[in-house]
N, C-alpha and C positions, 0 to 999 in steps of 0.2 A: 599062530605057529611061527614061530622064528626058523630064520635058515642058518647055518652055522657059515663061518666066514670061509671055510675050507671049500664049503658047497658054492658059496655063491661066486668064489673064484674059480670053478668049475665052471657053474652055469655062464658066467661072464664067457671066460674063453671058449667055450664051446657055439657063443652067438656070433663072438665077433669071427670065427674061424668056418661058419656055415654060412654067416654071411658074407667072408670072402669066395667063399667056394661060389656061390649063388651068383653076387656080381660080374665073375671072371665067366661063368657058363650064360650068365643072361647077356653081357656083351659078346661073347664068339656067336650067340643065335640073331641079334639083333642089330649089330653095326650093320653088317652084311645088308640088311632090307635099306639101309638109307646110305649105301657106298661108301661107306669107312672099311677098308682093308688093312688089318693089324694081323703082326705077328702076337702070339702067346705071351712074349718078353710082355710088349707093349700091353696086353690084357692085363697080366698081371700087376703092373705097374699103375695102370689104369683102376682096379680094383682094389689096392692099397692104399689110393687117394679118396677112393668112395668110402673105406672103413675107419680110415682115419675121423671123414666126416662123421661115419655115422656112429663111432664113439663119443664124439665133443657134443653128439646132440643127444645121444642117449644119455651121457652125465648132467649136461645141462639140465635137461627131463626132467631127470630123476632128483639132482638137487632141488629145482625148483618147487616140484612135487612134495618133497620131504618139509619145504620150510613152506608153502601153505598147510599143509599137514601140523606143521608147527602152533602156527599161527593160531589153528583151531581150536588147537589141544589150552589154552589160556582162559 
């Protein structure tokens, strides 16, 4: 089953946008236990920097993935 490019630009933005949500809510519950005191600004800013990672590692992934996948198909 193919996914159309429309959807998967869908599905893309909807991970990296759940898992900013996710980052900024898991640091307001978690800094607190080990005495990091931030404002919201600062969460967010801090959450930005974790999604940027965790797109350069989900494309890395994902190309990687695609050209073993390649390699097979020979």
């Amino acid at each position: 089953m193919n996914q159309s490019r429309a959807m998967s630009l869908v599905e893309a933005a909807t991970n990296v946008v759940v898992g900013y949500v996710l980052a900024v809510a898991t640091q307001i519950v978690v800094f607190p236990w080990f005495g990091i005191e931030t404002g919201l600004a600062e969460h967010m800013t801090i959450g930005l920097a974790f999604v940027g990672v965790s797109l350069v590692r989900g494309y890395l992934l994902r190309r990687l993935f695609e050209a073993s996948r390649l390699r097979g198909d020979q």
